[in-house]
KOLVOFI-616094 format. One record per residue (C-alpha): residue number from 1; residue in one letter; x, y, z. Coordinates in Angstrom, 1 decimal. Each point is the difference from the previous one (the first is absolute). Last residue first. Example, Ala and Ser with C-alpha at 12.3 -4.5 7.8 and 13.67 -1.06 7.14 Angstrom:
+-----+---------+--------+--------+--------+
! num ! residuo !     c1 !     c2 !     c3 !
+-----+---------+--------+--------+--------+
!   2 !       S !   13.7 !   -1.1 !    7.1 !
!   1 !       A !   -1.4 !   -3.4 !    0.7 !
+-----+---------+--------+--------+--------+
***
This chain:
+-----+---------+--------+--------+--------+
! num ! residuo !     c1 !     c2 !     c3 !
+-----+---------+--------+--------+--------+
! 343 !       X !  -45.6 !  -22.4 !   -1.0 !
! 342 !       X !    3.4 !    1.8 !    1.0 !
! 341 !       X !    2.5 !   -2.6 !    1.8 !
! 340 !       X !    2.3 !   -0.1 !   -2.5 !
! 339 !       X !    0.2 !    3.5 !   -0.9 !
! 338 !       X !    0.8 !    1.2 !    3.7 !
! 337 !       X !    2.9 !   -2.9 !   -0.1 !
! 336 !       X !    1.0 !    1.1 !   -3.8 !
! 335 !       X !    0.6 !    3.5 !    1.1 !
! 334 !       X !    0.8 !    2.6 !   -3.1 !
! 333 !       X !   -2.8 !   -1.6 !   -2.0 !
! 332 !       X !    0.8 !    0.3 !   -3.4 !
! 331 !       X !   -1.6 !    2.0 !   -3.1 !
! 330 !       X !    0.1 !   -0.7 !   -3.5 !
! 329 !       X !    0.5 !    2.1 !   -3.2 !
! 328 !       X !    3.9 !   -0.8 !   -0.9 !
! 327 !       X !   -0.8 !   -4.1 !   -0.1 !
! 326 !       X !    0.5 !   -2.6 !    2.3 !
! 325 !       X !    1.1 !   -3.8 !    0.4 !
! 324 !       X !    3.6 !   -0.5 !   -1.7 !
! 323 !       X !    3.6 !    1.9 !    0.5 !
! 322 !       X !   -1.0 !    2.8 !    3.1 !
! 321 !       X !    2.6 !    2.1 !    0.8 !
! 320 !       X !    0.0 !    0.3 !    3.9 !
! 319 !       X !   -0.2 !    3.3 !    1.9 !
! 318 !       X !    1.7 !    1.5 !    2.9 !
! 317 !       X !    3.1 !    0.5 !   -1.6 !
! 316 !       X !   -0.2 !   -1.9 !   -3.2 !
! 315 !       X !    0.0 !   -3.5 !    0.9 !
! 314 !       X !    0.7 !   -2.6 !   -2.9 !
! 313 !       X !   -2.1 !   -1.5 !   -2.0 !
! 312 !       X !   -3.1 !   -2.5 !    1.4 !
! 311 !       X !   -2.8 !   -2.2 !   -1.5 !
! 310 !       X !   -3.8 !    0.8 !    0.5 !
! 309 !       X !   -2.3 !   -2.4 !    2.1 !
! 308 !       X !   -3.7 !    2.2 !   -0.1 !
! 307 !       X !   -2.2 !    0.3 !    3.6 !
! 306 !       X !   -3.0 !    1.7 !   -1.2 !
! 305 !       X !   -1.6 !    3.3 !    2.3 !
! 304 !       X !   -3.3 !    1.4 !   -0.7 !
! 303 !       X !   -1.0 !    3.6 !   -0.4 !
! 302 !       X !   -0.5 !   -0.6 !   -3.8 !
! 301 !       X !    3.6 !   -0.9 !   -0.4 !
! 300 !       X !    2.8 !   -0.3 !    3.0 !
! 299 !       X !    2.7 !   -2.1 !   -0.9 !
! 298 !       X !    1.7 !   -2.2 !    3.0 !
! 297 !       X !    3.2 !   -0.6 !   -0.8 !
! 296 !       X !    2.3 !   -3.4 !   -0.5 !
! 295 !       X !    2.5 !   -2.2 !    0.3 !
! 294 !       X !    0.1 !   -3.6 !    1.4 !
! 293 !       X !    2.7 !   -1.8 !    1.0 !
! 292 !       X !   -1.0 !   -0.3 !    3.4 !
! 291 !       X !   -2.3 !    2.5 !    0.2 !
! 290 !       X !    1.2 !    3.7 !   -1.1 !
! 289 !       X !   -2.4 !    2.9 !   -0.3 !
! 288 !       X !    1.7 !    2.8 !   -2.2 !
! 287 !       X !   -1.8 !    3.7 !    1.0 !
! 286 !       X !    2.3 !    1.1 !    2.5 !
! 285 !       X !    2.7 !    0.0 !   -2.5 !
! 284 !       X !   -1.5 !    2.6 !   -2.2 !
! 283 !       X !   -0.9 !   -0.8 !   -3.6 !
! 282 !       X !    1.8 !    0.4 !   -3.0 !
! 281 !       X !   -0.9 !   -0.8 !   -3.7 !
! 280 !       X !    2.8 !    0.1 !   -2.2 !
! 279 !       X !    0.1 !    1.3 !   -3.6 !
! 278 !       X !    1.9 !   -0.9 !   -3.0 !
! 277 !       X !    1.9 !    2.2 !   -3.1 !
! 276 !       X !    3.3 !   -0.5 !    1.1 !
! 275 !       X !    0.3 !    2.7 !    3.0 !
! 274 !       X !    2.9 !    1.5 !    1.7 !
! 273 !       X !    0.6 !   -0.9 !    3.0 !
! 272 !       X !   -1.6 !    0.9 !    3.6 !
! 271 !       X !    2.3 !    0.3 !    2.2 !
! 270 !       X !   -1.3 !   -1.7 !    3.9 !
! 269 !       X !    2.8 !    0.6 !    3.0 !
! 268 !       X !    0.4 !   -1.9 !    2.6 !
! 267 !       X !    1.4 !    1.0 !    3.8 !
! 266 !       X !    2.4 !   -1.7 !    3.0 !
! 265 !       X !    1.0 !    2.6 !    1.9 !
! 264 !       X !    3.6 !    1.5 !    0.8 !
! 263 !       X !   -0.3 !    3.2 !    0.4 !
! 262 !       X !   -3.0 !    0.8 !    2.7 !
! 261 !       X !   -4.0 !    1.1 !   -0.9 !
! 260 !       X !   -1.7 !   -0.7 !    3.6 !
! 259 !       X !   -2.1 !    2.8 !   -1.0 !
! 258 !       X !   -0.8 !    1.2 !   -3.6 !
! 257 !       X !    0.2 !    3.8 !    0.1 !
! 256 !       X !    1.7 !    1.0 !   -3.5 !
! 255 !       X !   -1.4 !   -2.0 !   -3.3 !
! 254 !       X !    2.7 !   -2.0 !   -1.4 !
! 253 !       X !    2.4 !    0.4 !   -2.8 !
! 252 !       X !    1.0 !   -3.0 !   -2.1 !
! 251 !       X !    3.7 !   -0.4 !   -1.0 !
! 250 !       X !    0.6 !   -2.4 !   -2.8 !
! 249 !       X !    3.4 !   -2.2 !    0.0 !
! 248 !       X !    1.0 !   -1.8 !   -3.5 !
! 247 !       X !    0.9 !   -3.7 !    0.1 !
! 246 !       X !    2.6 !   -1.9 !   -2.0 !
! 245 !       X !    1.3 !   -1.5 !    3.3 !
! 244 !       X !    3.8 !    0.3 !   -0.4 !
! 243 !       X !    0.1 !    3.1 !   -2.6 !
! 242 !       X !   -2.2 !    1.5 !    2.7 !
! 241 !       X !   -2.0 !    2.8 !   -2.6 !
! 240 !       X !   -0.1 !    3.6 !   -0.3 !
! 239 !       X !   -2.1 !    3.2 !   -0.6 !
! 238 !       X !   -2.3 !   -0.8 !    3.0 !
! 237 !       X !   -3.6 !   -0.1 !   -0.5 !
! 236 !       X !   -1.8 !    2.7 !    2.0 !
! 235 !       X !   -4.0 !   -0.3 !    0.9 !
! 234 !       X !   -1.3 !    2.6 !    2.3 !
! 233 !       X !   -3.1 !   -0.1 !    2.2 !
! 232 !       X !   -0.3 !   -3.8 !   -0.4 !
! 231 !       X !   -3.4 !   -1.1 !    1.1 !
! 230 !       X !   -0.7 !   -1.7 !    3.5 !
! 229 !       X !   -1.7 !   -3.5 !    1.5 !
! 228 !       X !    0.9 !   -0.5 !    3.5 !
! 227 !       X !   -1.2 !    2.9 !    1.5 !
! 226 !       X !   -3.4 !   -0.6 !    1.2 !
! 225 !       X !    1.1 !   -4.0 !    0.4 !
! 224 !       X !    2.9 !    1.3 !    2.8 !
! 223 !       X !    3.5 !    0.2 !   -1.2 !
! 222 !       X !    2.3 !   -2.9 !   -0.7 !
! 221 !       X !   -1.5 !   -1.5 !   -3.3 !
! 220 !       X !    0.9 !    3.2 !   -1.4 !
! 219 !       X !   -1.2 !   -0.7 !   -3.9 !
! 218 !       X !    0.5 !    2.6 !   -2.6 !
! 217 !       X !   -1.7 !    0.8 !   -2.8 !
! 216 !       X !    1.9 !    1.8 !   -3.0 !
! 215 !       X !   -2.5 !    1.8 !   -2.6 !
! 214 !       X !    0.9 !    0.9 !   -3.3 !
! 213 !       X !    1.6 !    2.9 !   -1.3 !
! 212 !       X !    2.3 !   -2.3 !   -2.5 !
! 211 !       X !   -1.0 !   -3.5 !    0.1 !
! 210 !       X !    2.7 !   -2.2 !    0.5 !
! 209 !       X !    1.2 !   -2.1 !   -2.1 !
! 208 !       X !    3.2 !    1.3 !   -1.3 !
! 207 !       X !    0.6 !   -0.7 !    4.3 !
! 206 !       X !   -0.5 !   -3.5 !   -0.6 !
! 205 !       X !    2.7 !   -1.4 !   -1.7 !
! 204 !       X !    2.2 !    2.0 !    2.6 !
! 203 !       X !   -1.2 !   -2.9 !    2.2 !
! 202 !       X !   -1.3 !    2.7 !    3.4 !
! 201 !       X !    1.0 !    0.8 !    3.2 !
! 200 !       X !   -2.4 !    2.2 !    2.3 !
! 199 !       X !    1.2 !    2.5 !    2.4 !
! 198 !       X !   -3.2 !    1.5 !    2.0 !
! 197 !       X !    0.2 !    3.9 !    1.6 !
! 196 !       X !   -0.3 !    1.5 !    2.7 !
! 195 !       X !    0.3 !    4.2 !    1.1 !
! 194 !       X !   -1.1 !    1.3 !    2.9 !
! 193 !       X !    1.5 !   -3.1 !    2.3 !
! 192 !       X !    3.5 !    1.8 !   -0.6 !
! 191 !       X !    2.7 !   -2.7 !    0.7 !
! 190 !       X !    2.9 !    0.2 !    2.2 !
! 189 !       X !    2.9 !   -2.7 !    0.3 !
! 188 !       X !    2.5 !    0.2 !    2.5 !
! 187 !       X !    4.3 !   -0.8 !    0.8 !
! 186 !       X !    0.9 !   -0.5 !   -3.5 !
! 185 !       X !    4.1 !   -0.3 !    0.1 !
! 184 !       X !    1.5 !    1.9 !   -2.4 !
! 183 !       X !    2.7 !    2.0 !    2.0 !
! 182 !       X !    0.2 !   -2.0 !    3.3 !
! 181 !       X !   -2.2 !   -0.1 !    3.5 !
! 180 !       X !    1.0 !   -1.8 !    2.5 !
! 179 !       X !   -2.6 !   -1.2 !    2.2 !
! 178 !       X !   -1.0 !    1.3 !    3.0 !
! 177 !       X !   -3.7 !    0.8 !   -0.2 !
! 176 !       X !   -0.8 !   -2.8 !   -2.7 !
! 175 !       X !    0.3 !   -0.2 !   -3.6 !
! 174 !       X !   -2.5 !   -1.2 !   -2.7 !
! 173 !       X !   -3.4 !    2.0 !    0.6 !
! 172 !       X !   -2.4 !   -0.9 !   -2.2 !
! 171 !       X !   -3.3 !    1.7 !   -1.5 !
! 170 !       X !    0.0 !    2.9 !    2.1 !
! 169 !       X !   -3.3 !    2.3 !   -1.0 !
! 168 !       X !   -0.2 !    2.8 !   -2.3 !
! 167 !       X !    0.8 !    4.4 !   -0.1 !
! 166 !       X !    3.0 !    0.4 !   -1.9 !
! 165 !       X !    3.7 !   -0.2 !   -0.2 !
! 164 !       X !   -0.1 !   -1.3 !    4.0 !
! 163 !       X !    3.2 !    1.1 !    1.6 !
! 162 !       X !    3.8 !   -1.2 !    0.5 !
! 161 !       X !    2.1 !    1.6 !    2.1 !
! 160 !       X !    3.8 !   -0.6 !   -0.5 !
! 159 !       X !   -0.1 !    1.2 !   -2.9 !
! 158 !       X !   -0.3 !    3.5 !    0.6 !
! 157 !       X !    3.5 !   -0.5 !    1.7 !
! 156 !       X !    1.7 !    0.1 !   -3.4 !
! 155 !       X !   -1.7 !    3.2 !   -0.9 !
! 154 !       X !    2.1 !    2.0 !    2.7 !
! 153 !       X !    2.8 !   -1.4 !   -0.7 !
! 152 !       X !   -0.8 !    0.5 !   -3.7 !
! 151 !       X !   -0.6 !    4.0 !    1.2 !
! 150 !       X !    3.4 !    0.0 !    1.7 !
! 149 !       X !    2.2 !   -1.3 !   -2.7 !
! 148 !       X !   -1.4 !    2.9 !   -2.0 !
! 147 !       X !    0.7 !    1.8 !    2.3 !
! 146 !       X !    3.6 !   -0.9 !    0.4 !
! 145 !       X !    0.4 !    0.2 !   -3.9 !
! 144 !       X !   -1.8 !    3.6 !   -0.3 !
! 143 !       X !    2.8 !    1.2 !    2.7 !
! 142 !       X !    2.8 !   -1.7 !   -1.3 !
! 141 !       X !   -0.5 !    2.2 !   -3.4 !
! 140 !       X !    0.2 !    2.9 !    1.9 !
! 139 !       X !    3.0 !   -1.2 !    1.4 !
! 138 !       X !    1.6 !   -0.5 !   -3.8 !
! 137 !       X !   -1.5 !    3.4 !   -0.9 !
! 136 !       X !    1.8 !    1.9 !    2.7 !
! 135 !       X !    3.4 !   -2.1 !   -0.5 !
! 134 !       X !   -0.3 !    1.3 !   -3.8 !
! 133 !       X !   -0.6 !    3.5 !    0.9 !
! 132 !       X !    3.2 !   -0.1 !    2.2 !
! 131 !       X !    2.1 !   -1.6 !   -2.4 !
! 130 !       X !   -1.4 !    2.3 !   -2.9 !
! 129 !       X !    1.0 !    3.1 !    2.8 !
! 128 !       X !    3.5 !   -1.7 !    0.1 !
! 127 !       X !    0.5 !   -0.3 !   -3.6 !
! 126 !       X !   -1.1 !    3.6 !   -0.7 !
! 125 !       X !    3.2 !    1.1 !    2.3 !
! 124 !       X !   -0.6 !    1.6 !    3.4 !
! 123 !       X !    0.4 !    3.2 !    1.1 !
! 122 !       X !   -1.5 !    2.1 !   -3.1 !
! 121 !       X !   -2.8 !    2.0 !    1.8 !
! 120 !       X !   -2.4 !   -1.7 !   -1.7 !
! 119 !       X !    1.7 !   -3.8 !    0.8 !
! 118 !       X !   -0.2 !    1.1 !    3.6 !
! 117 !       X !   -3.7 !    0.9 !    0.1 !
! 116 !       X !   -0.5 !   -3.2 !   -1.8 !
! 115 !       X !    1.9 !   -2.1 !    2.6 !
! 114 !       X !   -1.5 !    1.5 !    2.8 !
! 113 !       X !   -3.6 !   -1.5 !   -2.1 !
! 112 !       X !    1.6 !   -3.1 !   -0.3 !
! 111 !       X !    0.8 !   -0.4 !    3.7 !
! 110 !       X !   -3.3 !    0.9 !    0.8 !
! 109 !       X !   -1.6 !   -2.0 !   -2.2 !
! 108 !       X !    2.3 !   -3.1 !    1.0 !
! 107 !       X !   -0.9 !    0.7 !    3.4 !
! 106 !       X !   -3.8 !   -0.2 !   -0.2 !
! 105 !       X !    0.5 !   -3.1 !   -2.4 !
! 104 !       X !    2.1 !   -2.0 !    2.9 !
! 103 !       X !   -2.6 !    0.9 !    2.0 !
! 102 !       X !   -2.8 !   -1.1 !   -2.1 !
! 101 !       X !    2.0 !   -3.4 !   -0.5 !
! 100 !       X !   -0.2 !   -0.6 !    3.7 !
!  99 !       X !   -3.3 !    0.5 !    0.8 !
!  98 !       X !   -0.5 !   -2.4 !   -3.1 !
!  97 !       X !    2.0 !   -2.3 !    1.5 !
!  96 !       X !   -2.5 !    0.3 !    3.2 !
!  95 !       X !   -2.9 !   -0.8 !   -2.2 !
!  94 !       X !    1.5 !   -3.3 !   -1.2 !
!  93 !       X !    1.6 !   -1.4 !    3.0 !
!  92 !       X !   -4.0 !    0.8 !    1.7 !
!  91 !       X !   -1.3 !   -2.0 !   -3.1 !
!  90 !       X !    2.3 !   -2.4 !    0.6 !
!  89 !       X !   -0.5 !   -0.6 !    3.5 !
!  88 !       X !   -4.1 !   -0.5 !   -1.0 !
!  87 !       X !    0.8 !   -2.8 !   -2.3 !
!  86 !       X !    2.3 !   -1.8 !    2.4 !
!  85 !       X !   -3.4 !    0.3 !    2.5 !
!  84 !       X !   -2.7 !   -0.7 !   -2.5 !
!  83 !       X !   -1.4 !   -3.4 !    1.0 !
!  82 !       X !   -3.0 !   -0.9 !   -2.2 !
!  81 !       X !   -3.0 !    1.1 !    0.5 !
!  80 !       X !   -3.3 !   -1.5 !   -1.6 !
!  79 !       X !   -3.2 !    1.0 !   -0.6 !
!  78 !       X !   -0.5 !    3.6 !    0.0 !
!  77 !       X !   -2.7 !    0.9 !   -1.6 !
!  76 !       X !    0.1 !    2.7 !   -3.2 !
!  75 !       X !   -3.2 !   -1.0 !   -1.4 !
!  74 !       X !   -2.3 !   -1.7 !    2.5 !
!  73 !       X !    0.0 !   -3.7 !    1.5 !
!  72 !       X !   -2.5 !   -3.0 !    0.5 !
!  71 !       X !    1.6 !   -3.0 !    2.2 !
!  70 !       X !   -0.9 !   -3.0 !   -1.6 !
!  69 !       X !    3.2 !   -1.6 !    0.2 !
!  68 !       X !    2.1 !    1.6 !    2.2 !
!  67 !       X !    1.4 !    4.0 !    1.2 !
!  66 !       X !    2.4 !    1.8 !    2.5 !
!  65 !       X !    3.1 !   -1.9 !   -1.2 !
!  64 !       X !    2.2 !    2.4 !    2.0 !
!  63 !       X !    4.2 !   -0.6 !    0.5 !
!  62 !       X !    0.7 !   -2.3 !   -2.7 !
!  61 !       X !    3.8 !   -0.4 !   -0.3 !
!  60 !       X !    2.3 !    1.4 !   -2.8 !
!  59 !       X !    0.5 !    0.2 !   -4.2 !
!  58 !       X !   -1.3 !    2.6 !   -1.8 !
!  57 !       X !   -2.5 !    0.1 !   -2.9 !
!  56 !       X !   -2.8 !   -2.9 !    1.4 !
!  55 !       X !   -3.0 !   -0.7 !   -1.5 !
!  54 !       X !   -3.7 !    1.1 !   -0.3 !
!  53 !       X !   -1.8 !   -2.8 !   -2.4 !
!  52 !       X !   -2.7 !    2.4 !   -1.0 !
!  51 !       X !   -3.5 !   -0.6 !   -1.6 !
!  50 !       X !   -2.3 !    1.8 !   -1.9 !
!  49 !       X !   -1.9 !   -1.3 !   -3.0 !
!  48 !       X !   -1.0 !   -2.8 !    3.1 !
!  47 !       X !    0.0 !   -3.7 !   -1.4 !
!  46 !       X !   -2.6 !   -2.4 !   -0.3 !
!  45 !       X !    0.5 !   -3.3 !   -1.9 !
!  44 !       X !   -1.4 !   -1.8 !   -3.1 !
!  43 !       X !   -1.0 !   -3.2 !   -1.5 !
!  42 !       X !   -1.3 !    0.0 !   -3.3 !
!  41 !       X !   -3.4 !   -0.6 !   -1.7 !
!  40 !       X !   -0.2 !    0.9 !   -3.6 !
!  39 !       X !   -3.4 !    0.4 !   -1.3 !
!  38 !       X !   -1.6 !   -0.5 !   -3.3 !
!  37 !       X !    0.0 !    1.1 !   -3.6 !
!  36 !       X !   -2.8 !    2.3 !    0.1 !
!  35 !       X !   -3.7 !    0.2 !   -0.3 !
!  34 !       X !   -1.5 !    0.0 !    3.7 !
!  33 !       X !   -3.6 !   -0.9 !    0.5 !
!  32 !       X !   -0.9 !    0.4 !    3.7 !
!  31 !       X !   -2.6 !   -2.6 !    1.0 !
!  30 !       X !   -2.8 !    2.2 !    2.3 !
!  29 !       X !    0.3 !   -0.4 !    3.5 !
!  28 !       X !   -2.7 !   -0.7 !    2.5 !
!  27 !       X !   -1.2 !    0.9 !    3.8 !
!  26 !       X !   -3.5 !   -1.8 !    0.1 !
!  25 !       X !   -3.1 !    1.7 !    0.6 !
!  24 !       X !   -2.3 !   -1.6 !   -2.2 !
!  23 !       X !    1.6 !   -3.6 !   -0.3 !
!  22 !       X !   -2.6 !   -2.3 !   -0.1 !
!  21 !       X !    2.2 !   -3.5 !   -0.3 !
!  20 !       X !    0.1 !   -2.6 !   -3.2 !
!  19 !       X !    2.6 !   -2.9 !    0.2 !
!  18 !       X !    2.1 !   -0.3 !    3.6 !
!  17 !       X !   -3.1 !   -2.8 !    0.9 !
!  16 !       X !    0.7 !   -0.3 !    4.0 !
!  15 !       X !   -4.0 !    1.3 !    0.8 !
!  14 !       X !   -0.9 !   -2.1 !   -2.8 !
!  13 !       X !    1.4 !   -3.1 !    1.2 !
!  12 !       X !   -0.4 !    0.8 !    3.7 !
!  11 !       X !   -3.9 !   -0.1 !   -1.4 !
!  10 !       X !    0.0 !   -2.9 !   -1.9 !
!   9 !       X !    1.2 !   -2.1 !    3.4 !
!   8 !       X !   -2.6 !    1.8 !    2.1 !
!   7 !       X !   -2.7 !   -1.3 !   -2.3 !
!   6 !       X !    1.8 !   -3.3 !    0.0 !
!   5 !       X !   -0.3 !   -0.7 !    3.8 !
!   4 !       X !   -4.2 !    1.6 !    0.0 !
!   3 !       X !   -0.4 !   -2.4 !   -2.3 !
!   2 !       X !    1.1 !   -2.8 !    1.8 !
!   1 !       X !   -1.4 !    1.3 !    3.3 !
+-----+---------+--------+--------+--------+
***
């Protein structure tokens, strides 16, 4: 029975051993070898290339807020009304003055022309027939002025409804139905969901450091694991600097099509920067086991699986430099639990 105790004893032992593990069919990662000067990690945020706050021109009540947040709207939408009745009087004012200036024209052309056939038969004096064409020109004149008045009239109560610049989703709606609208005053916000893209803020020291033509990772830690991990489309380093901060924006442009994508979210960008003669080994994040404070991988060599300690840099999207413990030519096990428990 003795025996029989420490025989099982040795064999939990072995069987809980994390040192050498047959490892034929294990999923496994090879240690990237990156020469460079590093990576920059800084905190972003995700903005639409597209977005419109839509505010007020005239002043006067809210008669139709017909949208809210979320709401999804087309190019040329109505969204908001605003109370048009003073507006509407004075366009009617303004087209029946111009009635009235085209009859005053119709009888200063008449009487101008009586006034020619007059002056040629040598009735009136030239001073009178340059009186007459004057008054002609002068109402003629009246007329292009009272349409003129007519068509901003006429303009003026366009702005009482206000529609959708583009097809895009209601980020924000600021006023109510009812509410007084004045010149200035934002009343919605509409993004376009088509087009995202991540605002990162960088030490100007470290934009000379960037890596021209290099890849930009980004991390969305909101979106689903499929989606979190992207790379920059576009990379566009703005021309100046916040003299309060010292930091330099970079716009990153993102793939199209990632759902659940709002302005707003949290994000990281990765630069790489510009190397000093070193390399870094990298290995994915999945890979690291940590116990306690304990850190290691599993390495995978001969079909067998060795758990090694290694030291820890930074994250790099979703890898981790790797300080001490590895070399460029090995292989990890991309699950430490199924690694573990291979024999």
């Amino acid at each position: 029975m003795r025996t029989f105790r420490m025989f099982s004893v040795l064999l939990l032992s072995v069987i809980a051993m994390p040192g050498w593990a047959d490892a034929p069919s294990l999923a496994s990662a090879s240690v990237r070898v990156e020469a460079g000067g590093g990576v920059h990690v800084a905190e972003a945020v995700v903005e639409a290339v597209r977005q419109s706050v839509i505010s007020a021109q005239v002043s006067g009540r809210i008669t139709a807020l017909s949208v809210k947040a979320g709401d999804i709207v087309r190019k040329g939408q109505v969204l908001v009304r605003i109370d048009a009745q003073a507006a509407t009087q004075q366009v009617t004012a303004s087209q029946a003055q111009v009635e009235e200036a085209k009859a005053q024209l119709d009888v200063a052309r008449k009487t101008l022309e009586r006034q020619r056939q007059l002056f040629r038969q040598h009735y009136i004096s030239q001073a009178a027939f340059d009186q007459a064409e004057a008054q002609f020109k002068v109402t003629e004149a009246g007329v292009r002025g009272s349409i003129a008045q007519a068509g901003a009239a006429t303009t003026q109560t366009g702005f009482y409804s206000l529609a959708a610049p583009f097809d895009g989703v209601v980020a924000e709606v600021s006023s109510e139905q009812g509410d007084m609208a004045m010149p200035g005053k934002p009343l919605l916000t509409v993004f376009d969901p088509a087009a995202m893209r991540v605002v990162a803020t960088l030490p100007q020291s470290r934009v000379a450091g960037l890596v021209d033509k290099a890849e930009v990772r980004i991390e969305l830690s909101a979106l689903p694991e499929a989606q979190r991990q992207q790379i920059a489309r576009s990379v566009t380093v703005l021309p100046t600097a916040d003299a309060a901060t010292h930091t330099v924006q970079v716009r990153l442009g993102l793939p199209s099509g990632l759902a659940g994508l709002v302005p707003g979210m949290f994000a990281r960008a990765s630069f790489s920067l510009q190397g000093d003669g070193r390399r870094r080994l990298l290995v994915p994040a999945q890979a690291v086991v940590r116990r306690s404070e304990l850190e290691a991988v599993y390495v995978l060599k001969d079909s067998r699986a060795q758990l090694r300690q290694v030291r820890l840099g930074k994250p790099v999207g979703n890898e981790i430099e790797v300080l001490t413990g590895l070399e460029g030519n090995e292989r990890v096990a991309l699950d430490p639990v199924a690694a573990s428990r291979l024999r």
